[in-house]
mmCIF file of the N, C-alpha and C atoms, coordinates in Angstrom:
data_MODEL
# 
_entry.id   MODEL 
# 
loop_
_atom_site.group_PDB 
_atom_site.id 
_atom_site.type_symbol 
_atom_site.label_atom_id 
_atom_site.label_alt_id 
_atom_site.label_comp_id 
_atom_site.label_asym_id 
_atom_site.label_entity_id 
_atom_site.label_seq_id 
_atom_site.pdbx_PDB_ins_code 
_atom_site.Cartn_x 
_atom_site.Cartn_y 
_atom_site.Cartn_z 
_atom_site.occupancy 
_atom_site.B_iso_or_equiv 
_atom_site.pdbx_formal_charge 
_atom_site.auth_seq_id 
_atom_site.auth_comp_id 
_atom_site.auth_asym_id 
_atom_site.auth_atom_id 
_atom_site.pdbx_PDB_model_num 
ATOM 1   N N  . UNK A 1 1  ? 0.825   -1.183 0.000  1.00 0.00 ? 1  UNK A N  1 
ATOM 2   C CA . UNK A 1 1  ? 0.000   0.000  0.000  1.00 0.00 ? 1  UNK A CA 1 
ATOM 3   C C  . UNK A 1 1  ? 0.868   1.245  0.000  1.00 0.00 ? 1  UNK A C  1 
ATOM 4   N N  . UNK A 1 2  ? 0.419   1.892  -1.027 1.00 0.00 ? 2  UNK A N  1 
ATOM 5   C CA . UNK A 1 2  ? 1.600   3.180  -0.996 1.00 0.00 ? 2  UNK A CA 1 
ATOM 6   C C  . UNK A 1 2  ? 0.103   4.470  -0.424 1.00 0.00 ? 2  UNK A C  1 
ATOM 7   N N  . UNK A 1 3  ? 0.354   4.731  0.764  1.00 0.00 ? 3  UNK A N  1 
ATOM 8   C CA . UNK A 1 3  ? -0.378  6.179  1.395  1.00 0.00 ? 3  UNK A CA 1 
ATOM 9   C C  . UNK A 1 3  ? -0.202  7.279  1.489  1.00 0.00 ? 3  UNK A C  1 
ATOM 10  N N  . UNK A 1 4  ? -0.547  8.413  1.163  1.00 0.00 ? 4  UNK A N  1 
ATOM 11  C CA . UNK A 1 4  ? -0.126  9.380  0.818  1.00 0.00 ? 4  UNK A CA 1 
ATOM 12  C C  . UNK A 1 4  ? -0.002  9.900  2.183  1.00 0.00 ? 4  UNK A C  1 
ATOM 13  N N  . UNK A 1 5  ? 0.702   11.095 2.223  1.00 0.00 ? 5  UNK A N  1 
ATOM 14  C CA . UNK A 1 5  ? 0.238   12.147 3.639  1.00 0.00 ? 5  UNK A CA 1 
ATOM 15  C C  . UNK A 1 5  ? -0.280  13.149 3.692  1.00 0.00 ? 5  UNK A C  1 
ATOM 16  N N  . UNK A 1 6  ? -1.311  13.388 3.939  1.00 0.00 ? 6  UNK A N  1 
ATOM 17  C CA . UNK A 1 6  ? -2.291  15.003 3.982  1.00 0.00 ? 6  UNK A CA 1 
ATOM 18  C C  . UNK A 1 6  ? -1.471  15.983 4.740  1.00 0.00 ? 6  UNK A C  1 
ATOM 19  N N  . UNK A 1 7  ? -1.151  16.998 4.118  1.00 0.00 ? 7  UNK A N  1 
ATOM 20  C CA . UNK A 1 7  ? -0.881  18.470 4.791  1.00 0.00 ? 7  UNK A CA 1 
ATOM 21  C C  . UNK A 1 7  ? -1.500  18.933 6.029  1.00 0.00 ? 7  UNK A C  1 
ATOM 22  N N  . UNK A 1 8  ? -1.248  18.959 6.826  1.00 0.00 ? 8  UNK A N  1 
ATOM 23  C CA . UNK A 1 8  ? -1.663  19.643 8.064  1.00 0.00 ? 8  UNK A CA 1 
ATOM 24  C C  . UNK A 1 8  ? -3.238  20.717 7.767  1.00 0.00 ? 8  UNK A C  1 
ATOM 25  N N  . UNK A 1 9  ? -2.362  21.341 7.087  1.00 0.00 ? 9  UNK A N  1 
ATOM 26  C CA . UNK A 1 9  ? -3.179  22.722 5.988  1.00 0.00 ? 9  UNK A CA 1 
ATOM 27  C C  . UNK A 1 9  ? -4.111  22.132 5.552  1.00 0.00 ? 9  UNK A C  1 
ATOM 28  N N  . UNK A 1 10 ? -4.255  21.288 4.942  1.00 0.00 ? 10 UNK A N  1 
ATOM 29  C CA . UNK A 1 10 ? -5.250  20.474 4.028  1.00 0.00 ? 10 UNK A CA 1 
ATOM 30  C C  . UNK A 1 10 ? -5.987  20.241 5.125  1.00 0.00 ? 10 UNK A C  1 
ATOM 31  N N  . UNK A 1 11 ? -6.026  19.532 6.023  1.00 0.00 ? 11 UNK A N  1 
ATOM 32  C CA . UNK A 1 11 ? -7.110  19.356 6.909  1.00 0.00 ? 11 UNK A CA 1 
ATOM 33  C C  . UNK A 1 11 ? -7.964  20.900 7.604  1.00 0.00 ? 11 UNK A C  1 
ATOM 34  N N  . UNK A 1 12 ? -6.911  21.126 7.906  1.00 0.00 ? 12 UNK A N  1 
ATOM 35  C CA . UNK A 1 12 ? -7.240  23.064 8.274  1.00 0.00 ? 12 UNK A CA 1 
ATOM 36  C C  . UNK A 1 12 ? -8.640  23.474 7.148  1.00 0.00 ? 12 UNK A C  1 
ATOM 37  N N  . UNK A 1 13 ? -8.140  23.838 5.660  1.00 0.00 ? 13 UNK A N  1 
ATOM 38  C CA . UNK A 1 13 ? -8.664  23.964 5.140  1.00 0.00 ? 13 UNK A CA 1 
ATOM 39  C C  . UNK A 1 13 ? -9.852  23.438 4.817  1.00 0.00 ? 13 UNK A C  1 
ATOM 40  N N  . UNK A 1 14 ? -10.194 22.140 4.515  1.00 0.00 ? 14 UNK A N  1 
ATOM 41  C CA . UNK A 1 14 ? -11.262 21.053 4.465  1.00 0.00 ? 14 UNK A CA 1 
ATOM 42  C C  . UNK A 1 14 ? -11.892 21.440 5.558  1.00 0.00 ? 14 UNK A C  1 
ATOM 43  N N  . UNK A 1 15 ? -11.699 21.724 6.789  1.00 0.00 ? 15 UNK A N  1 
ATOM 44  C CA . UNK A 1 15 ? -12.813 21.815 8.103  1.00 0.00 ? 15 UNK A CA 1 
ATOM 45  C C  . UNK A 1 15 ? -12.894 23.264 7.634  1.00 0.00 ? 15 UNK A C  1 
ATOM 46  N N  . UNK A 1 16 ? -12.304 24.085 7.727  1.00 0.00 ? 16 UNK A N  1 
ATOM 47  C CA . UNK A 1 16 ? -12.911 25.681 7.381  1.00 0.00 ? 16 UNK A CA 1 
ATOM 48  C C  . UNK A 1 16 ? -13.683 25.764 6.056  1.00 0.00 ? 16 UNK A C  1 
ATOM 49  N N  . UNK A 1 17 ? -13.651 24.581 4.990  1.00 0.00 ? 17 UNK A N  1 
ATOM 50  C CA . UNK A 1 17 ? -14.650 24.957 3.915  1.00 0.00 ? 17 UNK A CA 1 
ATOM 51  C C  . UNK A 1 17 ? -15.991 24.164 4.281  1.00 0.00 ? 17 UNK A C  1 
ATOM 52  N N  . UNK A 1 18 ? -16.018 23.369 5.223  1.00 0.00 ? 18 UNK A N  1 
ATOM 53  C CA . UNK A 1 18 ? -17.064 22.356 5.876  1.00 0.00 ? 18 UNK A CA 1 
ATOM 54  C C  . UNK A 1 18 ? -18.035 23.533 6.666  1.00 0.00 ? 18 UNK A C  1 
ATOM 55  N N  . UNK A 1 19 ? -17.152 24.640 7.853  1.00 0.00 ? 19 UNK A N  1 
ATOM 56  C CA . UNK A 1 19 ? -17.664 25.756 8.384  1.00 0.00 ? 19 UNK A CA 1 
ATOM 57  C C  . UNK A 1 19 ? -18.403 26.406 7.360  1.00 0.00 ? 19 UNK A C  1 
ATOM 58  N N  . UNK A 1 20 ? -17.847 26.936 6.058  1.00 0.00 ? 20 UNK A N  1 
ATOM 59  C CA . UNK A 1 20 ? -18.444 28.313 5.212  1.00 0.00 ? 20 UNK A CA 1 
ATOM 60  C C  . UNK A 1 20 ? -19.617 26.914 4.671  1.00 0.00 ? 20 UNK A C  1 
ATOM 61  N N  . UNK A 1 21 ? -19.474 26.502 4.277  1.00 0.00 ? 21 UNK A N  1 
ATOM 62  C CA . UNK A 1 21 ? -20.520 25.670 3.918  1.00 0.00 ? 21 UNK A CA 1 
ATOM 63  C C  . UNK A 1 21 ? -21.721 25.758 4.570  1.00 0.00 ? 21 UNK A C  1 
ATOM 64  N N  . UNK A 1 22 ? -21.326 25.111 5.955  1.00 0.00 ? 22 UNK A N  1 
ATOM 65  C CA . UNK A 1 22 ? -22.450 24.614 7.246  1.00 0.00 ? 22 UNK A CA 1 
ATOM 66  C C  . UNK A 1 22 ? -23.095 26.344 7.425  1.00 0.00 ? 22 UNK A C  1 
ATOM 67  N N  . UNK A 1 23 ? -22.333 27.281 7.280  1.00 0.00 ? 23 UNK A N  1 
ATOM 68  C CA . UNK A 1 23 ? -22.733 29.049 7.471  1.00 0.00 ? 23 UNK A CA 1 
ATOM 69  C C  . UNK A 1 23 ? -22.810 29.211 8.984  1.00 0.00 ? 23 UNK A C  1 
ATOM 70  N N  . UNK A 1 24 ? -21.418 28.207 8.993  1.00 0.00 ? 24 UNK A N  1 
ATOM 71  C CA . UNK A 1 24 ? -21.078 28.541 10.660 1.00 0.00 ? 24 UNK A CA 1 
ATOM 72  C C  . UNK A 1 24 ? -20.476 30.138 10.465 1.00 0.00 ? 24 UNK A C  1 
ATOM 73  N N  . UNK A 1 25 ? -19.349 30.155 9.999  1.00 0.00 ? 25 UNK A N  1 
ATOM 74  C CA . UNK A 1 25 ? -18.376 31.305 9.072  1.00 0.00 ? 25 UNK A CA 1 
ATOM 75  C C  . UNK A 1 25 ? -19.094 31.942 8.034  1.00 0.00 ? 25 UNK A C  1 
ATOM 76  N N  . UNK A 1 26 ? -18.743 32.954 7.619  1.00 0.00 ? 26 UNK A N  1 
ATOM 77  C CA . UNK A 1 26 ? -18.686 33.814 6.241  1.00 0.00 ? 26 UNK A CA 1 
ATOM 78  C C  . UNK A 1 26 ? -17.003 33.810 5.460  1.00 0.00 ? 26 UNK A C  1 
ATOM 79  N N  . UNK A 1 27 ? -17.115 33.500 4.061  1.00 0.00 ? 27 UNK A N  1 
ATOM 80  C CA . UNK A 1 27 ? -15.970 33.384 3.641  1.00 0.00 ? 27 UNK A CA 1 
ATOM 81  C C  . UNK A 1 27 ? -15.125 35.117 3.866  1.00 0.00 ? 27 UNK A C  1 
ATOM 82  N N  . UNK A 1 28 ? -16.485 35.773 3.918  1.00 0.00 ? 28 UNK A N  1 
ATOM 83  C CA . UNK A 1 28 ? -15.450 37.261 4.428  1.00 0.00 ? 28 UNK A CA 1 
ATOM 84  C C  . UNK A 1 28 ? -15.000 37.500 5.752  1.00 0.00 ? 28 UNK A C  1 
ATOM 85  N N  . UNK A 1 29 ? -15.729 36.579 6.764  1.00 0.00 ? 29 UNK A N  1 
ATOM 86  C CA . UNK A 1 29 ? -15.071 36.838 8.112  1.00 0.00 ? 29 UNK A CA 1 
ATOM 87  C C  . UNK A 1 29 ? -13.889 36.884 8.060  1.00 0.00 ? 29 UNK A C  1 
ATOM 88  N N  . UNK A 1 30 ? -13.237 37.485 9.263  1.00 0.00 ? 30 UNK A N  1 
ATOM 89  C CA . UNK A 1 30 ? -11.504 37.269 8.919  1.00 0.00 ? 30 UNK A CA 1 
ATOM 90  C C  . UNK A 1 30 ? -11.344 35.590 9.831  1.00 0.00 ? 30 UNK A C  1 
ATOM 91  N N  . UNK A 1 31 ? -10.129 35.246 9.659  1.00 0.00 ? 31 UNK A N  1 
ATOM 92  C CA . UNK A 1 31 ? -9.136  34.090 9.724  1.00 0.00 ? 31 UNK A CA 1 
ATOM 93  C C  . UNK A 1 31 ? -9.323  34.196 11.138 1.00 0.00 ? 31 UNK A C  1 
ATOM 94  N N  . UNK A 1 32 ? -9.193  34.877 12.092 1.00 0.00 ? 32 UNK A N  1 
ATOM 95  C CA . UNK A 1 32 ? -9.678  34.950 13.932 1.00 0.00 ? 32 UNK A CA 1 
ATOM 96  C C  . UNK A 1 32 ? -10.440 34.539 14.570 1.00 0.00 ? 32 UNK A C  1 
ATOM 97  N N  . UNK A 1 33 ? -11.803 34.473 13.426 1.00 0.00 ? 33 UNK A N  1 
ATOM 98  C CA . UNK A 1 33 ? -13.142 33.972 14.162 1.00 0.00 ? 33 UNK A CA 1 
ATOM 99  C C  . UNK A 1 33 ? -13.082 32.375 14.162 1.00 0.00 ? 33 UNK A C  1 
ATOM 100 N N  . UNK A 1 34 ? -12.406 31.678 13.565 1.00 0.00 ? 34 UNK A N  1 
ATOM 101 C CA . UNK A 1 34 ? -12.084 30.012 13.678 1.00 0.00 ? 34 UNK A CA 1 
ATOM 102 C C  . UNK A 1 34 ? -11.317 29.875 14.861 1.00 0.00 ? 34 UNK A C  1 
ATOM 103 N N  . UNK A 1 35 ? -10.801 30.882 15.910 1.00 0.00 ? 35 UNK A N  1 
ATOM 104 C CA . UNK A 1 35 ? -10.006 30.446 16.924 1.00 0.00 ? 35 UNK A CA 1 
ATOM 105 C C  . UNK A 1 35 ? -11.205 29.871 17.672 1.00 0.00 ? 35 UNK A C  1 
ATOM 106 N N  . UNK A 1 36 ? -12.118 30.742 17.486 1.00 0.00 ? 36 UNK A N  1 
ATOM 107 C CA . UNK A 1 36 ? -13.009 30.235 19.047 1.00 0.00 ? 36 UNK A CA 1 
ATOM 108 C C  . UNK A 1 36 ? -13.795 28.621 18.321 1.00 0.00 ? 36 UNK A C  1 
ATOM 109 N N  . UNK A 1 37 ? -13.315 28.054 17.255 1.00 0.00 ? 37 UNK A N  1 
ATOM 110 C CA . UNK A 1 37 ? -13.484 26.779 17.225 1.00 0.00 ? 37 UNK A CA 1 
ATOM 111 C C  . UNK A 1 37 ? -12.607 25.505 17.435 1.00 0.00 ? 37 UNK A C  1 
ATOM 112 N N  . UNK A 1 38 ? -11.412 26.799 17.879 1.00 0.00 ? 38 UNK A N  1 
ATOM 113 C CA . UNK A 1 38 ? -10.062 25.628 17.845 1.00 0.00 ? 38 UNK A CA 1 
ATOM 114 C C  . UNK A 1 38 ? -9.474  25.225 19.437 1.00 0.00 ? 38 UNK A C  1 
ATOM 115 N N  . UNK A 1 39 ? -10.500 26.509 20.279 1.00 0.00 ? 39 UNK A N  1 
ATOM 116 C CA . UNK A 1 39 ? -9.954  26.277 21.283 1.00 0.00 ? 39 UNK A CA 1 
ATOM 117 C C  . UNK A 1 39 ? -8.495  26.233 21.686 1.00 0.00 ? 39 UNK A C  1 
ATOM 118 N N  . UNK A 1 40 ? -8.411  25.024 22.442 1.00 0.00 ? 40 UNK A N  1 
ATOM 119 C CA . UNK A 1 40 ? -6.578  24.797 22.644 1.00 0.00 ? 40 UNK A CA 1 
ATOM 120 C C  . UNK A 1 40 ? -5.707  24.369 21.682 1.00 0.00 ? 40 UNK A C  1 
ATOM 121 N N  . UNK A 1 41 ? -6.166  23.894 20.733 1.00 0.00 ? 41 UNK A N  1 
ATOM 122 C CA . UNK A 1 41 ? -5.521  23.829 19.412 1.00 0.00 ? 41 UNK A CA 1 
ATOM 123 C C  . UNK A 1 41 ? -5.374  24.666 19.003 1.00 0.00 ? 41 UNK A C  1 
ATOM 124 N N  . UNK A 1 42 ? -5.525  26.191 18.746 1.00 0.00 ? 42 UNK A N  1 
ATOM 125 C CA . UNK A 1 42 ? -5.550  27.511 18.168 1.00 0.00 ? 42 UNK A CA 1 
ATOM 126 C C  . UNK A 1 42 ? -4.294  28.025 17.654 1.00 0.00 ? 42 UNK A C  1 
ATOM 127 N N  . UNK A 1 43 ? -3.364  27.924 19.090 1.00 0.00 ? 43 UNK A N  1 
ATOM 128 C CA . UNK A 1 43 ? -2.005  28.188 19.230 1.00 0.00 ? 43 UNK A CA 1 
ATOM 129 C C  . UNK A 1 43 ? -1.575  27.696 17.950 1.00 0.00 ? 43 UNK A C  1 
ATOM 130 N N  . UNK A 1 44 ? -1.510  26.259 17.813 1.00 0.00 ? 44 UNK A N  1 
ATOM 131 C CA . UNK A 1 44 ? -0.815  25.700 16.519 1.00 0.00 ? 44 UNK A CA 1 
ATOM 132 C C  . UNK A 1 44 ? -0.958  25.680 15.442 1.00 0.00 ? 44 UNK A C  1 
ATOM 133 N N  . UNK A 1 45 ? -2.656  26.079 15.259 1.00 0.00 ? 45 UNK A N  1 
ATOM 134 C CA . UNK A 1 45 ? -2.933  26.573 13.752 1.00 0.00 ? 45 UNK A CA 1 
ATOM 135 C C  . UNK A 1 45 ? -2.786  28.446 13.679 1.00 0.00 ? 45 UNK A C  1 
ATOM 136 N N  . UNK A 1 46 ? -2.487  28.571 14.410 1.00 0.00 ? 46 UNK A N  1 
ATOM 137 C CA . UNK A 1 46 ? -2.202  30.321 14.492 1.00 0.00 ? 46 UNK A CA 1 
ATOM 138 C C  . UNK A 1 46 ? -0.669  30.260 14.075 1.00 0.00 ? 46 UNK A C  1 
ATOM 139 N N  . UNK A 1 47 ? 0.132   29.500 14.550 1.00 0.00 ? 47 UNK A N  1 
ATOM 140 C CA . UNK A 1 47 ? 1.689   29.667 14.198 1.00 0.00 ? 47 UNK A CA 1 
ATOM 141 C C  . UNK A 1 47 ? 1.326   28.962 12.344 1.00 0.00 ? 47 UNK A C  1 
ATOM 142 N N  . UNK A 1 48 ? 1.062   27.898 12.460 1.00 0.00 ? 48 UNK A N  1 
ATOM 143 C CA . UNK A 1 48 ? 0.671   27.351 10.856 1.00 0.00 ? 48 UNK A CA 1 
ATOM 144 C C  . UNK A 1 48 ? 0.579   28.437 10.038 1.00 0.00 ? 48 UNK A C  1 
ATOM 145 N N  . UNK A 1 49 ? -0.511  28.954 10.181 1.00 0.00 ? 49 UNK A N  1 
ATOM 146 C CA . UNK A 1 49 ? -1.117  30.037 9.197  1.00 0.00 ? 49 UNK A CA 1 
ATOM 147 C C  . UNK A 1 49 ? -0.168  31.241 9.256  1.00 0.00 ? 49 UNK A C  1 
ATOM 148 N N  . UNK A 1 50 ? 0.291   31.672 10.196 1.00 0.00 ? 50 UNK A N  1 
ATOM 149 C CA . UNK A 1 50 ? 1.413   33.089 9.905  1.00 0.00 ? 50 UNK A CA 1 
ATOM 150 C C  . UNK A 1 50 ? 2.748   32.397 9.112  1.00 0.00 ? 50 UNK A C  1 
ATOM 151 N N  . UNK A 1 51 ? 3.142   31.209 9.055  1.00 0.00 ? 51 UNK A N  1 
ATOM 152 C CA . UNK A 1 51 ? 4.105   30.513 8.399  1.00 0.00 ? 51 UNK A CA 1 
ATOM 153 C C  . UNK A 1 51 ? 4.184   30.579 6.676  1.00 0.00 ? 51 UNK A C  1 
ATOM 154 N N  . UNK A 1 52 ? 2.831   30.359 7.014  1.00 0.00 ? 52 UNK A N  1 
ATOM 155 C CA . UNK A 1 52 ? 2.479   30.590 5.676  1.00 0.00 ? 52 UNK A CA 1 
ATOM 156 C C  . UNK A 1 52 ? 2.153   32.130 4.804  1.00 0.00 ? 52 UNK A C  1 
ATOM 157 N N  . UNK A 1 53 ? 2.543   33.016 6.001  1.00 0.00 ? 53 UNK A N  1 
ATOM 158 C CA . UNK A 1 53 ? 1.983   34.556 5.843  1.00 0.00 ? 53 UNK A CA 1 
ATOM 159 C C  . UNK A 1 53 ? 0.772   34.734 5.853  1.00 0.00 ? 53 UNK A C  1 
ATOM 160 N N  . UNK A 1 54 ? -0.088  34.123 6.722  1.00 0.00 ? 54 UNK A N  1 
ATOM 161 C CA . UNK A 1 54 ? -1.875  34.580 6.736  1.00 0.00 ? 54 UNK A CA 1 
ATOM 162 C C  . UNK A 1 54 ? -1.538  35.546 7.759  1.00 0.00 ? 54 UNK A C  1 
ATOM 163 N N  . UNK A 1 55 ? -2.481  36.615 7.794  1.00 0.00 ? 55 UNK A N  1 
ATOM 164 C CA . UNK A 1 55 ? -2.839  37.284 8.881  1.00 0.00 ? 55 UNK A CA 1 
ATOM 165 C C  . UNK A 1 55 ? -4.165  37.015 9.271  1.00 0.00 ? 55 UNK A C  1 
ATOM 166 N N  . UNK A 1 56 ? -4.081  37.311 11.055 1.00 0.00 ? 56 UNK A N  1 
ATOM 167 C CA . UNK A 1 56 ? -5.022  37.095 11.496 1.00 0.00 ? 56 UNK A CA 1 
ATOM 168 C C  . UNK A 1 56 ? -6.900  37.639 10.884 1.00 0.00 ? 56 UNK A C  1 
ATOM 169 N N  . UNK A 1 57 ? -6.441  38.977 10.051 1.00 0.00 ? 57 UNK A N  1 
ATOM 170 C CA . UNK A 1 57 ? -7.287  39.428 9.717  1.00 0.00 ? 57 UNK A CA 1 
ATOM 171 C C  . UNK A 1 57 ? -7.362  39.314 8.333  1.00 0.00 ? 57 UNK A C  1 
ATOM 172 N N  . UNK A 1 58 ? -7.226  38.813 7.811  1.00 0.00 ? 58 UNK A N  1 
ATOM 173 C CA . UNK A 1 58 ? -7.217  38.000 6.156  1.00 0.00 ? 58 UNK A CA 1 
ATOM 174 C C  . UNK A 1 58 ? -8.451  37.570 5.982  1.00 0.00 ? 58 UNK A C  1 
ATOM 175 N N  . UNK A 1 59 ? -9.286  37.351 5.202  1.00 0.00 ? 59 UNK A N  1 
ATOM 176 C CA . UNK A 1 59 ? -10.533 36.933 4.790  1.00 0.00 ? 59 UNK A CA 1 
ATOM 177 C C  . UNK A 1 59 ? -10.335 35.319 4.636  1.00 0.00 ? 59 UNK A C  1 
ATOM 178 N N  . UNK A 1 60 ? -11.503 34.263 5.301  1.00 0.00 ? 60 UNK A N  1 
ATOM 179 C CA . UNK A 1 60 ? -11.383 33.238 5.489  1.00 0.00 ? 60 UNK A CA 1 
ATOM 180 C C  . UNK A 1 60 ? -11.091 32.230 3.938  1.00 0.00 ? 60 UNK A C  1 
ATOM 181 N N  . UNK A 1 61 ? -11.979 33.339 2.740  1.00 0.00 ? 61 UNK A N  1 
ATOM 182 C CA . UNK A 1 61 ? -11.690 32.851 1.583  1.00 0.00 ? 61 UNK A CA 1 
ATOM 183 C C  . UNK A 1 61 ? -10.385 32.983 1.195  1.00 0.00 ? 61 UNK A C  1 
ATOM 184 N N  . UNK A 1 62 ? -9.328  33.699 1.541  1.00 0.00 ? 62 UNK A N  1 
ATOM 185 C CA . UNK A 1 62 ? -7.742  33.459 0.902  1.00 0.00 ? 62 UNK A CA 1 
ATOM 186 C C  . UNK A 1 62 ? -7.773  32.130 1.095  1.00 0.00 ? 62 UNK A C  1 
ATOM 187 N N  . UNK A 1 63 ? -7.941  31.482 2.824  1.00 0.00 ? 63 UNK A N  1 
ATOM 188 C CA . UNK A 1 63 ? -7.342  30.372 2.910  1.00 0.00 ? 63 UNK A CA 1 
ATOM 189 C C  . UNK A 1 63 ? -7.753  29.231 2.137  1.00 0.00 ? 63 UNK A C  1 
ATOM 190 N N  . UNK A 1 64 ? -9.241  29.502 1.987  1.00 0.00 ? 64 UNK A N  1 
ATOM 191 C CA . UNK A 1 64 ? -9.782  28.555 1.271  1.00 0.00 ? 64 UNK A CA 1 
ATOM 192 C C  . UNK A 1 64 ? -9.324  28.599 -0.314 1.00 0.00 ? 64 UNK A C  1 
ATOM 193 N N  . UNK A 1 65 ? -8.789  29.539 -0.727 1.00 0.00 ? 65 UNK A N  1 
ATOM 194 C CA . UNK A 1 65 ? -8.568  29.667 -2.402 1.00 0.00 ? 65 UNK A CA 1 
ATOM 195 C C  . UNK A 1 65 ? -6.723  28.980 -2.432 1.00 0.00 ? 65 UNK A C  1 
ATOM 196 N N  . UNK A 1 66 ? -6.287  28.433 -0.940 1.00 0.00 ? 66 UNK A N  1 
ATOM 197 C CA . UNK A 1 66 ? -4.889  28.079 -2.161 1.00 0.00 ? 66 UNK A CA 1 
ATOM 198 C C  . UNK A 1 66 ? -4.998  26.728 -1.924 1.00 0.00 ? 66 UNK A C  1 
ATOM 199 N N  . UNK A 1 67 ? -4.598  26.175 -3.306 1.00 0.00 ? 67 UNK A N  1 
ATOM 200 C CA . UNK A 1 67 ? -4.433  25.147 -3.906 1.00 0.00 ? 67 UNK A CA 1 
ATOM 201 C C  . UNK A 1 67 ? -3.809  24.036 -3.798 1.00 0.00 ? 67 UNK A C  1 
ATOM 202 N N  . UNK A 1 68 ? -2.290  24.307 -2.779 1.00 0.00 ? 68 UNK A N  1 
ATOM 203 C CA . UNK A 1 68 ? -0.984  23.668 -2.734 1.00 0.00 ? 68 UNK A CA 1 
ATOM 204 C C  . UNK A 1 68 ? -0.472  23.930 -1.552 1.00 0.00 ? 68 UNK A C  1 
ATOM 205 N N  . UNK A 1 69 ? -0.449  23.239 -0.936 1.00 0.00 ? 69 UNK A N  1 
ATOM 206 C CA . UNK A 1 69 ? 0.618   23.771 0.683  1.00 0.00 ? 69 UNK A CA 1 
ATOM 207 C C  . UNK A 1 69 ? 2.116   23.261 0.496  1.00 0.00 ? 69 UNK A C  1 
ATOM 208 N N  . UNK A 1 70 ? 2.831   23.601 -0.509 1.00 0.00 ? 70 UNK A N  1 
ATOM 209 C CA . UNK A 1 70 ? 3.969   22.808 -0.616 1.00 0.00 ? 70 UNK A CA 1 
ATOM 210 C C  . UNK A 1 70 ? 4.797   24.180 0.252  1.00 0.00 ? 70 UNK A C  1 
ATOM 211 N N  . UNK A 1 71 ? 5.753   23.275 0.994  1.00 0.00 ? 71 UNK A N  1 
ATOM 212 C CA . UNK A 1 71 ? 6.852   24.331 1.888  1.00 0.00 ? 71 UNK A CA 1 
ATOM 213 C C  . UNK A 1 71 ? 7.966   24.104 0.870  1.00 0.00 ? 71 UNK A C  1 
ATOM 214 N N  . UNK A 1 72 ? 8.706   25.132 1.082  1.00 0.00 ? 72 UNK A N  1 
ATOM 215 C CA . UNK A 1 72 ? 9.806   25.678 0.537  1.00 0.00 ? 72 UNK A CA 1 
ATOM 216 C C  . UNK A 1 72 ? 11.319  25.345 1.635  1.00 0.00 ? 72 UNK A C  1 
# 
């Protein structure tokens, strides 16, 4: 069996397009309002996402519009 490995991000993403979907979120809310779903996990998707250069106040649709989480 050859298994791939999902991106961290990729999961991130997939649950935040599950949120705009469900109209828990607005794709214009900013990127902040998912903390209060992450709880104690927050911390680590907060360092994630500035890694990647998100700001906290970024519109939830950037995150959802990229394509590729490849690191450099």
């Amino acid at each position: 069996m050859n298994q791939q490995v999902i991106h961290p991000m990729v999961k991130l993403q997939r649950h935040v397009r599950s949120l705009v979907d469900s109209k828990i979120v607005k794709p214009n809310d900013s990127i902040w309002k998912i903390a209060f779903l992450y709880g104690d996990e927050w911390q680590f998707w907060k360092k994630e996402l500035q890694e990647f250069e998100f700001s906290m106040q970024d519109p939830i649709s950037e995150l959802l519009a990229v394509e590729a989480w490849d690191e450099e």
